[in-house]
N, C-alpha and C positions, 0 to 999 in steps of 0.2 A: 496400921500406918496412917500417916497422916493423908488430910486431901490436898490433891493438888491447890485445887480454890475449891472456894464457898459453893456449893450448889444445890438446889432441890434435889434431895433423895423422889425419885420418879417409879423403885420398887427393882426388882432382879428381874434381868432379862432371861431370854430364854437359855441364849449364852452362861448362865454363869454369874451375872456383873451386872454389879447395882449401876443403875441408870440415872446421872446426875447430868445434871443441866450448866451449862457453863461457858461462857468467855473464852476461854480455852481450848473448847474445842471450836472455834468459826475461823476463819480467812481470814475475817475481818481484825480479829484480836490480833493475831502475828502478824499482819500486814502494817500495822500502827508501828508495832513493838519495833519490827524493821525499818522501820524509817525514824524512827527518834534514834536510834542504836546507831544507824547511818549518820544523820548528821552528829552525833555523839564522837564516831570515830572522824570525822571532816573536820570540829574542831579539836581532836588530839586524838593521834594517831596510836597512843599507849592504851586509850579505850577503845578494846575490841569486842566489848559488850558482855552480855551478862552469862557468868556459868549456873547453871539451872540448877547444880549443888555442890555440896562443901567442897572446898578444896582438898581435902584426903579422900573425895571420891576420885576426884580424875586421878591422884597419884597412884592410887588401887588396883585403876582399869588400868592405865599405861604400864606396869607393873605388871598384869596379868596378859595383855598385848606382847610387848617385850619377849614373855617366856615363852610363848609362843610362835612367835615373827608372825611376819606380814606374806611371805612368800602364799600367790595366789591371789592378790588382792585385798583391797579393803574397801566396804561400804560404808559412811555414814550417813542413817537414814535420819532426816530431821536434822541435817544438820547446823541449822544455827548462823550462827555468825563464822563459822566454819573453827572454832578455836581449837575444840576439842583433837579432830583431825588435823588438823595441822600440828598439834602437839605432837600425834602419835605418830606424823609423819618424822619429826624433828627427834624425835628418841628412835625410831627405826630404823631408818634411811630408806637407801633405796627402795621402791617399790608404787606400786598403782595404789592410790587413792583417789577417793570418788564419793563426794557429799553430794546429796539431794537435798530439797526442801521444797515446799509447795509454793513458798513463800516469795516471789520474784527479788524482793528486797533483800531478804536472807543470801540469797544465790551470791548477788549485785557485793555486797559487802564480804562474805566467806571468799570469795575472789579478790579483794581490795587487800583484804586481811593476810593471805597466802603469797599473794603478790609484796607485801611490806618485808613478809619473814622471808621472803626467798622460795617460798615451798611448792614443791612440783604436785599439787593438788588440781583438781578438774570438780567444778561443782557448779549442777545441772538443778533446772526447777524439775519435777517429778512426786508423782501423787504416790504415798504410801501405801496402796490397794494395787498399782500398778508397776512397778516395780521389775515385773520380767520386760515391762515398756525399752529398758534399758537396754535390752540386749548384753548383757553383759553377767558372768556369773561370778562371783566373790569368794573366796574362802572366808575372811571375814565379814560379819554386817553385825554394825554396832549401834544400837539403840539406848541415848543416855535420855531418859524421858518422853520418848516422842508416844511410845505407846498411852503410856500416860494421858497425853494431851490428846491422841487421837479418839482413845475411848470417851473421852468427855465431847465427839461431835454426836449429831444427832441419830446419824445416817451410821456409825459404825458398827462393825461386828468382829470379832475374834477373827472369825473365820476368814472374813476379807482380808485381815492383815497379818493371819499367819502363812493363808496361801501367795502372798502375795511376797513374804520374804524366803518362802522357801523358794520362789521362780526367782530368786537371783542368789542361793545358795549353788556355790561349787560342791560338784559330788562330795561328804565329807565335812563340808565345810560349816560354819558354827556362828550361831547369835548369838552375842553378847547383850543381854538387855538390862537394861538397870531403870528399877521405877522405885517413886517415892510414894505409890497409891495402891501396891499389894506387897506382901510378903514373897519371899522366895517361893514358900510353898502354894501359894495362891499361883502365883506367875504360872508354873511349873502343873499345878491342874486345870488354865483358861489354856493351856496350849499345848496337853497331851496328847488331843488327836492328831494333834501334824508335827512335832517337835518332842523330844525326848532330852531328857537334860544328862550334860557329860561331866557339870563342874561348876560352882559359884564362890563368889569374891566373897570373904569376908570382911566384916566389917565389927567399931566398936559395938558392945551389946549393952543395953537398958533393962532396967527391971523398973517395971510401973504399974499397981492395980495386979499385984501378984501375977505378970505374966513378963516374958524376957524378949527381948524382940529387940531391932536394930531401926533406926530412920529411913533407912537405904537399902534396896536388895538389888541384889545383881545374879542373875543366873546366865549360865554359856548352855546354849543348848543346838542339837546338830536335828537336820531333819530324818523323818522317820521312814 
């Protein structure tokens, strides 16, 4: 797969996972990104800022959402500018959703954005290690890149962000993750010890360098 961004390869952690240095993972980088994105949607309200990939990925997830319903909730973690959820609220209906982001700015505008479309969404600042903080337990929790971005901070670990999304998994209930920085099968062994996988989106396939792989992977996986 490809990298998120450019970064110093730093060697394999003990975790599993090459250790890159990056923009991507600080505060400071999405705390920027949300305030240009903020005054982006201030002067036009049709820009609700940026989707982190292709357009035929959200159609895929929502698609795969859908077959499943919403009954039990819905998390998005890292949620953004809140678009992604507010999509899957708008193909749903009824039902609790609930975006987080660490990001004050993120929160500030996924509210602005949800408030334009009408959409009965609730989106809280909240650290991605903390998670059961919420009080709240989910049937779904959807992750479109945040993993990604998290593992490029300094300080992260598998471990702190798997156990962290299983305390706001509903008995049962299942994570959607989709990243541009492992394969499915990669995903699916940085998160065997806490997570078990029940099903993944497919996507077009590439052949490059004699080997067949996709840009995108998406694994649903429930806790163990």
């Amino acid at each position: 797969m490809a990298e998120l961004a450019a970064g110093e390869d730093a060697g394999e952690r003990a975790d599993g996972v090459t250790s890159l240095t990056s923009a991507l993972g600080t505060r400071a980088h999405w705390d920027a990104v949300y305030e240009r994105e903020a005054a982006n949607f201030a002067a036009d309200a049709d820009d609700e800022g940026v989707d982190w990939f292709a357009e035929n990925v959200g159609s895929r997830l929502l698609d795969w959402v859908e077959a499943r319903g919403v009954a039990g909730g819905v998390l998005d973690v890292g949620c953004g500018s809140g678009v992604f959820l507010c999509d899957v609220a708008e193909a749903c209906g009824d039902g609790r959703y609930v975006g987080v982001d660490n990001a004050p700015g993120a929160v500030a505008l996924a509210t602005r954005v949800a408030a334009k479309r009408g959409v009965a969404a609730a989106f809280r600042e909240g650290d991605v290690e903390r998670l059961g903080a919420l009080g709240e337990r989910f049937a779904l929790v959807l992750d479109k890149g945040t993993f990604d971005a998290y593992m490029l901070g300094a300080a992260a670990t598998v471990a702190a962000y798997a156990t962290s999304v299983v305390a706001a998994l509903a008995p049962g209930g299942v994570l959607l993750l989709t990243s541009c920085n492992n394969t499915a099968d990669e995903v699916e062994g940085l998160l065997a010890p806490f997570l078990e996988p029940v099903d993944r989106v497919r996507y077009p396939a590439f052949r490059f360098g004699g080997r067949t792989g996709a840009a995108v992977a998406t694994v649903a996986l429930r806790a163990r």
